[in-house]
C-alpha positions as semicolon CSV with decimal commas, in nm:
position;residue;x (nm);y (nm);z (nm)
1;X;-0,938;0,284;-1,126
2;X;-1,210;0,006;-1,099
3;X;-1,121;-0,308;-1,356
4;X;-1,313;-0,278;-1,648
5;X;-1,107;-0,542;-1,862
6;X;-1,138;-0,874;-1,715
7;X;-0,974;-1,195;-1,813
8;X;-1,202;-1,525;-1,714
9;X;-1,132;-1,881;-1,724
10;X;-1,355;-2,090;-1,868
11;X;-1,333;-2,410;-1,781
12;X;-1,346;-2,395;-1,418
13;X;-1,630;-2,288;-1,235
14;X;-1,801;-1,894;-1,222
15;X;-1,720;-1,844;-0,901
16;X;-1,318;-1,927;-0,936
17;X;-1,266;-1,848;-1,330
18;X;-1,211;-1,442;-1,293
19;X;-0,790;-1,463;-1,324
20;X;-0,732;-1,122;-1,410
21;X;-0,885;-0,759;-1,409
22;X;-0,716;-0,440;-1,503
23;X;-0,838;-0,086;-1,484
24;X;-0,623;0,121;-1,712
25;X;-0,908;0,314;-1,879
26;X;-1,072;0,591;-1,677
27;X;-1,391;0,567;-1,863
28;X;-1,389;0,232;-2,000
29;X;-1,244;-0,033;-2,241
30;X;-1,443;-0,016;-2,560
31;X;-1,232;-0,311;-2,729
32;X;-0,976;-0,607;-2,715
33;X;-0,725;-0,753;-2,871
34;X;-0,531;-1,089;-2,777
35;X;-0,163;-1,165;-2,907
36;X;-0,099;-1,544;-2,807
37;X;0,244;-1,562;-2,937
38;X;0,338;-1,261;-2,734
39;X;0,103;-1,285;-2,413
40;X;-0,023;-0,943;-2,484
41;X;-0,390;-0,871;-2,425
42;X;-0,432;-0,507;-2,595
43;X;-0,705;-0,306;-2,521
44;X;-0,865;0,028;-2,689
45;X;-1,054;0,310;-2,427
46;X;-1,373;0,541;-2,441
47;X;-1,106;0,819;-2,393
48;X;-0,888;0,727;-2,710
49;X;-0,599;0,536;-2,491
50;X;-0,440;0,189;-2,594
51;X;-0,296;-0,022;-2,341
52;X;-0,045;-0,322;-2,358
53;X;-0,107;-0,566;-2,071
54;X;0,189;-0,835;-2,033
55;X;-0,060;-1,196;-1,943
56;X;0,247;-1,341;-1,778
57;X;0,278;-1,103;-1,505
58;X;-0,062;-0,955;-1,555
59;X;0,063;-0,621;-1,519
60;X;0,009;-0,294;-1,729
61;X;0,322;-0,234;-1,942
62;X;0,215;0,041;-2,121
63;X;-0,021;0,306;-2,194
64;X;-0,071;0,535;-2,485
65;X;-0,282;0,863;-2,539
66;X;-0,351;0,731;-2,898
67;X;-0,664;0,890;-3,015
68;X;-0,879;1,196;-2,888
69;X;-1,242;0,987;-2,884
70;X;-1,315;0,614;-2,814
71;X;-1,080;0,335;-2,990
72;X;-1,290;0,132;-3,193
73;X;-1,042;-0,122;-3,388
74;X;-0,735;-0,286;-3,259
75;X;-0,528;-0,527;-3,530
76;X;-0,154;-0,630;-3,583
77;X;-0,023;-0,765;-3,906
78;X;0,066;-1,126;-3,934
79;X;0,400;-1,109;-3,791
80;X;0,266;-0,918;-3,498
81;X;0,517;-0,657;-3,531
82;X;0,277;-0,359;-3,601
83;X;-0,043;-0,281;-3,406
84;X;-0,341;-0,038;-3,567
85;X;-0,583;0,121;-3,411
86;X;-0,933;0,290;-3,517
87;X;-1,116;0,545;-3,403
88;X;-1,432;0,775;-3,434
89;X;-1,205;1,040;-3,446
């Protein structure tokens, strides 16, 4: 599918600063969540799936039918063991 999370870079120019896009949701990423000690950019679909993205290799490393409609909160706990998700269902 078409990327519809993108990762940019900015502090070099427009033109170069796009460094990453992934298309894991069919209809569309609806949120994001960044773990920096872990290199994990998280992100939360229109069609209820969460996805676990690894920033080093900038590859998909999972992805998880987790709600029926659109994920609309993504948060882990302070020792970024646990991740929670929201949804309107």
């Amino acid at each position: 599918s078409a990327a519809n999370v993108a990762v940019w870079d900015t502090l070099i120019p427009p033109s170069k600063g796009r460094i990453a896009g992934f298309g894991g949701h069919p209809k569309g990423a609806t949120t994001i969540l960044y773990s920096e000690t872990q290199w994990l950019l998280i992100s939360g679909g229109k069609s209820g799936e969460v996805c676990l993205w690894d920033m080093r290799m900038l590859k998909l490393l999972s992805s998880t039918p987790a709600h029926t409609l659109n994920v609309r909160a993504l948060a882990l706990d302070s020792a970024r063991s646990i991740l929670a998700s929201g949804s309107s269902d």
